[in-house]
C-alpha positions, 0 to 999 in steps of 0.5 A, spaced: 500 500 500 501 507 498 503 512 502 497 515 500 493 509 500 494 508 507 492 514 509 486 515 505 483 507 507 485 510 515 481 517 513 475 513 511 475 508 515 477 511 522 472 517 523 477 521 529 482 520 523 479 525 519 475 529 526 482 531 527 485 532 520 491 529 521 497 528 515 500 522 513 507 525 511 509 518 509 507 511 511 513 506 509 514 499 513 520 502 516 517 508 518 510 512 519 510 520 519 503 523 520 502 530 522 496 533 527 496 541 524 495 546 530 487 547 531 484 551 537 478 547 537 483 541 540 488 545 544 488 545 552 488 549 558 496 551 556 494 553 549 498 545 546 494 540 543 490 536 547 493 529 550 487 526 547 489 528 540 496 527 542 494 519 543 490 518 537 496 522 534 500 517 536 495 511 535 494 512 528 502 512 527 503 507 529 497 503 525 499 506 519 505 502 520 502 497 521 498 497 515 504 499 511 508 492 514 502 487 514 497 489 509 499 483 505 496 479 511 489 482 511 486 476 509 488 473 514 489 476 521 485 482 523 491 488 526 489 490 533 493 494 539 494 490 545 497 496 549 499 503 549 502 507 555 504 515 553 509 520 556 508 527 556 515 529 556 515 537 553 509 542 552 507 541 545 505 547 541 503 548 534 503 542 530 506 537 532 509 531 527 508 523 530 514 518 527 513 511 528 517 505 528 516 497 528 519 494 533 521 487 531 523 484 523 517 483 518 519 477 517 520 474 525 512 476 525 509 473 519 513 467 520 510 466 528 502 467 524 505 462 519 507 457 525 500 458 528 502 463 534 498 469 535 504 474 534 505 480 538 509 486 535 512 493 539 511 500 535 515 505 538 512 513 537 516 520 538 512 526 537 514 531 537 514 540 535 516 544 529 522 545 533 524 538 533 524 537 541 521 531 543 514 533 547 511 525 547 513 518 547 509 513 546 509 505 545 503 501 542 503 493 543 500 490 536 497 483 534 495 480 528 490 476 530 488 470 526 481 470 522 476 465 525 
């Protein structure tokens, strides 16, 4: 799938996706980078983006990765998050850009849904501001579960 693709399956397929706006800037297995714009309807107290959009930020970084790295497996497993922790770090201000990396080879994890195992897979994910400083970190434990 496309970088483009991807993100326009997400915009159609996850409302908050497009609620939010958010930019996909580049979605490869390796990599997913996507960018919340600075919007005063989703700003906090402090004058930042809300932690709740900072986390679907990060969330929907995490699945465009995903999807990039098993798309190709979609007729078989279903990807779900398992679990997610995040870490505010630094205020956030203006826009604010979430890069995703996967954690384990494509291959490990293919092979463990090839063997019958109900692989899981960690995604790590920094946001951070225009200035480049790092504001949130956040990890995304994923699963493909196997299609009944």
């Amino acid at each position: 799938m496309t970088n483009t693709a991807i993100g326009q399956l997400l915009a159609d397929t996850v409302p908050m996706v497009r609620t939010l706006n958010l930019a996909y800037l580049e979605t490869t297995p390796e990599r997913a980078v996507l960018q919340l714009p600075d919007q005063p309807e989703y700003r906090n107290h402090v004058g930042g983006p809300h932690a709740g959009a900072m986390f679907t930020l990060g969330e929907s970084a995490s699945g465009a990765i995903v999807l990039a790295a098993f798309g190709d497996q979609l007729s078989r497993a279903v990807p779900l998050p398992v679990t997610a922790d995040i870490a505010f770090k630094k205020v956030a201000k203006g826009a604010v850009t979430a890069t995703a990396t996967l954690g384990r080879p494509i291959a490990d994890v293919v092979a463990e849904l090839d063997a019958g195992v109900r692989p899981e897979f960690p995604v790590a994910v920094e946001i951070t501001r225009e200035d480049g400083a790092v504001t949130t970190v956040m990890n995304v434990l994923w699963t493909l579960r196997p299609n009944d």
